[in-house]
OpenMM code with the backbone's topology and positions (N, CA, C; nanometers):
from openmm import Vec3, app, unit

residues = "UNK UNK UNK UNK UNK UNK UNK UNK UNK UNK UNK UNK UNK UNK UNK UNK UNK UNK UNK UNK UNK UNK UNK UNK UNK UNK UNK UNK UNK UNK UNK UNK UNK UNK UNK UNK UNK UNK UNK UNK UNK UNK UNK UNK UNK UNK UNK UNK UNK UNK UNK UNK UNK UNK UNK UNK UNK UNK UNK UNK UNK UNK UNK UNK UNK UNK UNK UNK UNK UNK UNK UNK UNK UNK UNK UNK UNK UNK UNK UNK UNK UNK UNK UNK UNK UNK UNK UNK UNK UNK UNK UNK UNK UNK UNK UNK UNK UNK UNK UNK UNK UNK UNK UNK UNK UNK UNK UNK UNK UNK".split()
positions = [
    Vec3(0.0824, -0.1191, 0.0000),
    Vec3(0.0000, 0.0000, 0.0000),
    Vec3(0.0871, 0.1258, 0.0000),
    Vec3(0.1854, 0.0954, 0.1082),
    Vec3(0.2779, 0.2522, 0.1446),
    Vec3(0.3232, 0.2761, -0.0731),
    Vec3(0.3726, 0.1717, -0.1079),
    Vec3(0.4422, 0.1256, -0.2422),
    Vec3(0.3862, 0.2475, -0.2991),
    Vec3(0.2246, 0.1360, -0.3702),
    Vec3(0.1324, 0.2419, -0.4006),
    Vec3(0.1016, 0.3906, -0.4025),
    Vec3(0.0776, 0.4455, -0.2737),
    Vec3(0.0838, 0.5708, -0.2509),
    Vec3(0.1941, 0.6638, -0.3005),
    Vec3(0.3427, 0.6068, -0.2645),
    Vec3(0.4132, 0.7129, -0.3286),
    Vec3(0.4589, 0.6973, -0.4488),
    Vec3(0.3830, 0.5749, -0.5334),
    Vec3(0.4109, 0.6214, -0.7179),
    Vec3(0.3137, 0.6757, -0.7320),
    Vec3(0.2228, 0.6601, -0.7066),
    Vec3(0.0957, 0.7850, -0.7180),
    Vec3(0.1435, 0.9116, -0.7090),
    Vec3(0.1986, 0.9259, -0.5513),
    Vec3(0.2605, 1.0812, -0.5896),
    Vec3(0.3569, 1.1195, -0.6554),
    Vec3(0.4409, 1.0319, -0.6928),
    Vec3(0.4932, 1.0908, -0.7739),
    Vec3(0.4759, 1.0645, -0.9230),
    Vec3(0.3840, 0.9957, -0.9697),
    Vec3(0.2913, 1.0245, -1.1127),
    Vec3(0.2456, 1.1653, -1.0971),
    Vec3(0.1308, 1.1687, -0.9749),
    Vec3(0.0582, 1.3185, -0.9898),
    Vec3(0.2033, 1.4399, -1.0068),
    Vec3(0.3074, 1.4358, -0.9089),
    Vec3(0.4398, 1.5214, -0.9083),
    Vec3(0.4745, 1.5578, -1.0437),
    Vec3(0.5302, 1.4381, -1.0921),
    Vec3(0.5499, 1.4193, -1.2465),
    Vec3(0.4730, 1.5083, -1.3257),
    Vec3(0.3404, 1.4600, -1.3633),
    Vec3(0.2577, 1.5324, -1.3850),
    Vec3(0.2317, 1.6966, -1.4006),
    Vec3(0.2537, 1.7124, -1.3245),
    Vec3(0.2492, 1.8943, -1.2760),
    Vec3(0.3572, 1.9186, -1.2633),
    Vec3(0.4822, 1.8770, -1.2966),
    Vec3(0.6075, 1.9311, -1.3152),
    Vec3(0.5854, 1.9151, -1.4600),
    Vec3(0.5852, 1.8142, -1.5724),
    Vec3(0.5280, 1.8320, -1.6841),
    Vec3(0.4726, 1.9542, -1.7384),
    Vec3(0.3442, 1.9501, -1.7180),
    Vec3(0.2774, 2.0481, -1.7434),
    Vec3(0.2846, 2.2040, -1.7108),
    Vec3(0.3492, 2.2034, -1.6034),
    Vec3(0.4292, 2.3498, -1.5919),
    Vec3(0.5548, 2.4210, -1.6838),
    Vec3(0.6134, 2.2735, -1.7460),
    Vec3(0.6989, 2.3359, -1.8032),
    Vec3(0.7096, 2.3506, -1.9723),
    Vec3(0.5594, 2.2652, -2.0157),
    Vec3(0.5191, 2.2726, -2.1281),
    Vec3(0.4237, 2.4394, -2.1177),
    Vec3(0.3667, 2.5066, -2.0327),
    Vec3(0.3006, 2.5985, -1.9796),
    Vec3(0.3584, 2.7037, -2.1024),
    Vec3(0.2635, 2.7633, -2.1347),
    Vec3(0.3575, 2.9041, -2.2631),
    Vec3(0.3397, 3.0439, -2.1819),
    Vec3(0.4288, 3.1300, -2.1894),
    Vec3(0.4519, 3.2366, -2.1132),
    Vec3(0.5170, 3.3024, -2.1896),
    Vec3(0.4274, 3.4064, -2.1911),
    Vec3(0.4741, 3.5288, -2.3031),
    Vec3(0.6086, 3.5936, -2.2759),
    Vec3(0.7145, 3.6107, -2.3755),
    Vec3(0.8286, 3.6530, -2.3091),
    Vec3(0.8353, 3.8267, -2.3629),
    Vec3(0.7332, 3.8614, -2.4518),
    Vec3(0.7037, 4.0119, -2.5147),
    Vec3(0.6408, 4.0983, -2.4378),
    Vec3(0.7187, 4.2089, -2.4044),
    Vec3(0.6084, 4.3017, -2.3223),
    Vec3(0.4386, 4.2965, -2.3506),
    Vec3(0.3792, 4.3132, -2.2284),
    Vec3(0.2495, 4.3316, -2.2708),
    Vec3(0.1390, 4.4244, -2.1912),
    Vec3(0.0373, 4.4555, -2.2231),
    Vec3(-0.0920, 4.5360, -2.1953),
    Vec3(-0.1710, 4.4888, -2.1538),
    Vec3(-0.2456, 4.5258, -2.0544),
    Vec3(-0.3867, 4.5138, -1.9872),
    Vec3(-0.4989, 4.5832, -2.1432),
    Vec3(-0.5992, 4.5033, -2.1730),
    Vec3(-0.6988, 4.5381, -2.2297),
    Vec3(-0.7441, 4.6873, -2.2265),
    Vec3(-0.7903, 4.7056, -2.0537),
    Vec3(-0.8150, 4.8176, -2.0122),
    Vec3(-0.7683, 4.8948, -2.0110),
    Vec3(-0.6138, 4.9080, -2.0667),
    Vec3(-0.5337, 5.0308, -2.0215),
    Vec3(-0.5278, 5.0778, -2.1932),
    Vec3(-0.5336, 4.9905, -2.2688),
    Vec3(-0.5635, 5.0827, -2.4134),
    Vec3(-0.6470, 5.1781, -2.4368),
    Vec3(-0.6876, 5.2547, -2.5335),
    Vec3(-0.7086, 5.3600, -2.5440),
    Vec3(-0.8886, 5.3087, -2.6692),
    Vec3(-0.9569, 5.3721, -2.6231),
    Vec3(-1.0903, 5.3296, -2.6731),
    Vec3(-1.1126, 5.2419, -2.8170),
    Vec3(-1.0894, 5.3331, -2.9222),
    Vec3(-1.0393, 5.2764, -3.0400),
    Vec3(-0.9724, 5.0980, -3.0507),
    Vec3(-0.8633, 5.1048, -2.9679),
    Vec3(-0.8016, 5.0189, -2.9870),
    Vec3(-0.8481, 4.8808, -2.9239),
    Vec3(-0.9613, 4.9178, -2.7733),
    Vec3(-1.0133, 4.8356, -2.6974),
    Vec3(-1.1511, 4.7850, -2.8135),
    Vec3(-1.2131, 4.8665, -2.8656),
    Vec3(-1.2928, 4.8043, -2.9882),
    Vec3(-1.2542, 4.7299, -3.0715),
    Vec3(-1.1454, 4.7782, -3.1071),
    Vec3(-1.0873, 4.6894, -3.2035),
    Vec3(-1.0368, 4.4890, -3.1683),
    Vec3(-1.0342, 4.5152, -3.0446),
    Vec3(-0.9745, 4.3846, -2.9930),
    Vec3(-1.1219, 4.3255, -2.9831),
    Vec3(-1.2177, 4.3967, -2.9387),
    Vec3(-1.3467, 4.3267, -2.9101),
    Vec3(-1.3953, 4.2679, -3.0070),
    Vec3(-1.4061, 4.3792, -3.1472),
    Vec3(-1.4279, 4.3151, -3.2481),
    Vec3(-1.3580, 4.1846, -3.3293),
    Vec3(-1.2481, 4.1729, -3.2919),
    Vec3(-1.1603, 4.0579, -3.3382),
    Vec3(-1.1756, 3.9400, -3.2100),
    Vec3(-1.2194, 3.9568, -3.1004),
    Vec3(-1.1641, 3.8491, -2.9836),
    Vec3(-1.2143, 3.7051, -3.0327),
    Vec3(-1.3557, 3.7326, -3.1150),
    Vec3(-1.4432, 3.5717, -3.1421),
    Vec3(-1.3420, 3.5530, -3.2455),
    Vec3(-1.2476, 3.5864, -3.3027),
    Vec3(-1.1708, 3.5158, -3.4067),
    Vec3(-1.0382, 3.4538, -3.3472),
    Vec3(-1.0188, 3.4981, -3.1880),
    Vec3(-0.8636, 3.4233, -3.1807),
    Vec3(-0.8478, 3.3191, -3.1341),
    Vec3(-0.9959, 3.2628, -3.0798),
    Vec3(-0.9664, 3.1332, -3.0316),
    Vec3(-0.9032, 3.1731, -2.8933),
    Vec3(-0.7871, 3.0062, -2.8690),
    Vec3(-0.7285, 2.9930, -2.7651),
    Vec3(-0.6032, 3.0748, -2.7505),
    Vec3(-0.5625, 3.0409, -2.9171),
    Vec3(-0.4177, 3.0530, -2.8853),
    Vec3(-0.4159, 3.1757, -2.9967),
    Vec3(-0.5053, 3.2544, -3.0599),
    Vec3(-0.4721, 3.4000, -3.1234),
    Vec3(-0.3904, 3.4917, -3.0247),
    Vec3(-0.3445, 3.6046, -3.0910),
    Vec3(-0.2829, 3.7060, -3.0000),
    Vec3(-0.2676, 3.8415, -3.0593),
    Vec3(-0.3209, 3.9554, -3.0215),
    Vec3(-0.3330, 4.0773, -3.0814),
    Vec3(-0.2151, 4.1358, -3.0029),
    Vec3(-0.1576, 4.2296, -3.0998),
    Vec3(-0.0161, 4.3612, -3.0493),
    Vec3(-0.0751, 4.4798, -3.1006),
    Vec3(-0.0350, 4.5544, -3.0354),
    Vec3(-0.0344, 4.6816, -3.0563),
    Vec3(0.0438, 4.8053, -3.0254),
    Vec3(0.0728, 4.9221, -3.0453),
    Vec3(0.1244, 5.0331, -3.0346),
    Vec3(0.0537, 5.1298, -3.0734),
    Vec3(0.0981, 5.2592, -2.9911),
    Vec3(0.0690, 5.3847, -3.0364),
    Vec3(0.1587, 5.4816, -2.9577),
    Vec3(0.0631, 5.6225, -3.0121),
    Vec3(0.1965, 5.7231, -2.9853),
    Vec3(0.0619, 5.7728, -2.9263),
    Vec3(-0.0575, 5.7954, -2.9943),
    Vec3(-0.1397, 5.9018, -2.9433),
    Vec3(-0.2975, 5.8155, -2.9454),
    Vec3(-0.3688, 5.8870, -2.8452),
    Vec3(-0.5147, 5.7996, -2.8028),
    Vec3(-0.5881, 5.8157, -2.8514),
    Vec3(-0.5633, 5.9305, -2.9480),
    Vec3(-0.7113, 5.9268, -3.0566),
    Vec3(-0.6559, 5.9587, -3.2014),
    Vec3(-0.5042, 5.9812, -3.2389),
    Vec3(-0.4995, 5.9916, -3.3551),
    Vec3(-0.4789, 5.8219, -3.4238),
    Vec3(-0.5792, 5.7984, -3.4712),
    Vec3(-0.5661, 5.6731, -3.5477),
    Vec3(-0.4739, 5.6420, -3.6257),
    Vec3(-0.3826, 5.7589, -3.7236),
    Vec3(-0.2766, 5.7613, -3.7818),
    Vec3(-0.1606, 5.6811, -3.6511),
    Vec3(-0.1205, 5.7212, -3.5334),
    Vec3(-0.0417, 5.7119, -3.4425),
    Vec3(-0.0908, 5.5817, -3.3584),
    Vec3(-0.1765, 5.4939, -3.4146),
    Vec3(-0.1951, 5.3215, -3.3661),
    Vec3(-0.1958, 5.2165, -3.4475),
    Vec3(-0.1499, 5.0874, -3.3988),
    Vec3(-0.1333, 4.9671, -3.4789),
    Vec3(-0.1837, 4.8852, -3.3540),
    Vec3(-0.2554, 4.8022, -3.4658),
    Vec3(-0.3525, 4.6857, -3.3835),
    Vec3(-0.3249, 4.5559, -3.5307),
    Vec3(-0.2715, 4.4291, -3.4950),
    Vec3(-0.2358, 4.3687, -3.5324),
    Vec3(-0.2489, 4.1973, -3.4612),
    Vec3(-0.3164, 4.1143, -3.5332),
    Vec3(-0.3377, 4.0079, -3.4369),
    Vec3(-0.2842, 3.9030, -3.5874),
    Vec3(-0.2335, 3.7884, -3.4706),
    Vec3(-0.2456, 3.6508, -3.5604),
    Vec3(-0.3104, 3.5632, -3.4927),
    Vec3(-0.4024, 3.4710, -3.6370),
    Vec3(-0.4712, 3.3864, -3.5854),
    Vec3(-0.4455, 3.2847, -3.7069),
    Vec3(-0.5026, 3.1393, -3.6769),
    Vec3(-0.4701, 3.0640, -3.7615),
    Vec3(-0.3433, 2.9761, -3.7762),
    Vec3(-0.2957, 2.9673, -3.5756),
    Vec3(-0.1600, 2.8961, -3.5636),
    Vec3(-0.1722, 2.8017, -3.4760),
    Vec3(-0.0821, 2.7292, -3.4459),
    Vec3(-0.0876, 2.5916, -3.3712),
    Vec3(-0.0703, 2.6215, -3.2367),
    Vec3(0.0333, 2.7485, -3.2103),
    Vec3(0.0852, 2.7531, -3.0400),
    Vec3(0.0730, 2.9238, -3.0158),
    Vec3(0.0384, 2.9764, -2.9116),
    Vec3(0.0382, 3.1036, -2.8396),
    Vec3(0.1870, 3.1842, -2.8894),
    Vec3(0.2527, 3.1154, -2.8906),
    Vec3(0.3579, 3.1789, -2.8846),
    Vec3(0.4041, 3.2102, -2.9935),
    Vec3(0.4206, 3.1029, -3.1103),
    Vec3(0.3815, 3.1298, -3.2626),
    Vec3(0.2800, 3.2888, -3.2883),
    Vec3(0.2093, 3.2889, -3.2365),
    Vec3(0.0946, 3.3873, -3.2756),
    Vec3(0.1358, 3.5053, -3.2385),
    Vec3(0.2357, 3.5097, -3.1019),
    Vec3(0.2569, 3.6447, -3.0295),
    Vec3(0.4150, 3.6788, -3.1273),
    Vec3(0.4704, 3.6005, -3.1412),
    Vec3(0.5585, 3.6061, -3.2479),
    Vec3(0.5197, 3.6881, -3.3792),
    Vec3(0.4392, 3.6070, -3.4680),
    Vec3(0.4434, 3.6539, -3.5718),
    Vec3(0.3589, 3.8305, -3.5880),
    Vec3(0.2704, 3.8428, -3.4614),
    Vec3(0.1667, 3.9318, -3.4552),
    Vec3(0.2993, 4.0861, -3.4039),
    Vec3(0.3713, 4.0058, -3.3155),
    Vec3(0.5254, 4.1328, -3.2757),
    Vec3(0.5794, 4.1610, -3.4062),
    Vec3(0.6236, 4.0602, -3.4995),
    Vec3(0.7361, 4.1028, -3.5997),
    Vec3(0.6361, 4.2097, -3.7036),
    Vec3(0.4686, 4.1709, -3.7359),
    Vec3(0.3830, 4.2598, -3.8414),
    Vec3(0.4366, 4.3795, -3.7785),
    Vec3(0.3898, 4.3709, -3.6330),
    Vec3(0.4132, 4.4953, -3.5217),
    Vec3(0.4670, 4.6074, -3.5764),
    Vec3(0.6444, 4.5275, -3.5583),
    Vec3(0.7051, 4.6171, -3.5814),
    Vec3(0.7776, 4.6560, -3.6779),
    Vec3(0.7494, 4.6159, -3.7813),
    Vec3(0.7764, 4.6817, -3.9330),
    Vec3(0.6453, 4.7680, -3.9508),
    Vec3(0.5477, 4.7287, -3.8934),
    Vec3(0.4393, 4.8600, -3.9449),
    Vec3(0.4931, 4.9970, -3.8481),
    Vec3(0.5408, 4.9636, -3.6956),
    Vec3(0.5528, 5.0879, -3.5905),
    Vec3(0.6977, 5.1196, -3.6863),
    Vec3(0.8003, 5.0898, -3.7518),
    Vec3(0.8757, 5.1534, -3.8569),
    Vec3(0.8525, 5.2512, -3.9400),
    Vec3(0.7468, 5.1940, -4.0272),
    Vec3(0.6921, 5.2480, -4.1567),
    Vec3(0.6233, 5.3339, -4.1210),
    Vec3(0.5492, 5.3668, -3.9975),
    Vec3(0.4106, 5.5123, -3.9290),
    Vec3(0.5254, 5.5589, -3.8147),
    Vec3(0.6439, 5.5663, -3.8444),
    Vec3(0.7144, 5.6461, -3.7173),
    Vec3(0.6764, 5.6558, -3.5714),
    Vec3(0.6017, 5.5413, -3.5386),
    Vec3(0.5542, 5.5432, -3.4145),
    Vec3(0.6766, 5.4962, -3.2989),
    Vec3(0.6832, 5.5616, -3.1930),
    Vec3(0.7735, 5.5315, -3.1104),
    Vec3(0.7981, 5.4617, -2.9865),
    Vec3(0.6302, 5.4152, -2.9331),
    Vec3(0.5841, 5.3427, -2.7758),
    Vec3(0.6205, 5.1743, -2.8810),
    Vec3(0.6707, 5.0593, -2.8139),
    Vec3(0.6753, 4.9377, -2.8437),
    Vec3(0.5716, 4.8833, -2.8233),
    Vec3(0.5882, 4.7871, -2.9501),
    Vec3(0.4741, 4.6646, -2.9786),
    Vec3(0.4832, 4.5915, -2.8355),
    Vec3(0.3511, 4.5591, -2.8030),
    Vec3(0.3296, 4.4714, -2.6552),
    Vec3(0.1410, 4.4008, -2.6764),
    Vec3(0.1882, 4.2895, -2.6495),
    Vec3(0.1012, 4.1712, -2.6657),
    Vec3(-0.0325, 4.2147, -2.5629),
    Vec3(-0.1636, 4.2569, -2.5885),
    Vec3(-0.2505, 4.2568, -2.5665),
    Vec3(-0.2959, 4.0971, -2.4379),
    Vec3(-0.2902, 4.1828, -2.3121),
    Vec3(-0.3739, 4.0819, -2.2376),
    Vec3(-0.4983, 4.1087, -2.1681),
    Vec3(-0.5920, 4.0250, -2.1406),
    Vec3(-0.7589, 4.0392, -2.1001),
    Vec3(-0.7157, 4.0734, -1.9673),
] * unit.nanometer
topology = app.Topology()
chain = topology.addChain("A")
for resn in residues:
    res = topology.addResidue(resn, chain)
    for name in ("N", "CA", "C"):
        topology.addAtom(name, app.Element.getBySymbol(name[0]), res)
């Protein structure tokens, strides 16, 4: 019985050491929903039923209501979170290049 009990715990151990370290964790700066700027919080709303689990929207700006001075940029249509926050940073920041914007691309969180 004693046997028993501690391969159990350490299956369950196993387990959740596993899975913690398969766990994805954004390594790109990122944003609170709420702390964007109106425009841009619509914009995520309007896109959220498209990202699924693992979509991920970026964004930047310089200014809160000049629309010229924001980028909102999401990928969807990938296998892993991190893939998505990837490819959605690099659109990022060749567009914050090309519109002279100067605050960094940072991964949109709820």
């Amino acid at each position: 019985m004693r046997l028993y009990a501690s391969s159990l715990l350490a299956f369950v151990l196993g387990g959740f050491l596993c899975a913690s370290a398969l766990a994805e964790t954004s390594v790109f700066p990122g944003v609170h929903l709420h702390d964007l700027p109106n425009a841009l919080q619509e914009a995520y709303k309007h896109e959220r039923p498209n990202l699924g689990d693992i979509g991920r929207c970026v964004v930047s700006y310089d200014s809160n209501v000049v629309d010229e001075k924001m980028i909102f940029t999401c990928s969807i249509y990938v296998k892993m979170s991190a893939v998505a926050e990837r490819k959605a940073m690099d659109r990022c920041e060749a567009m914050r290049t090309t519109k002279g914007i100067k605050n960094p691309c940072r991964v949109i969180h709820e």
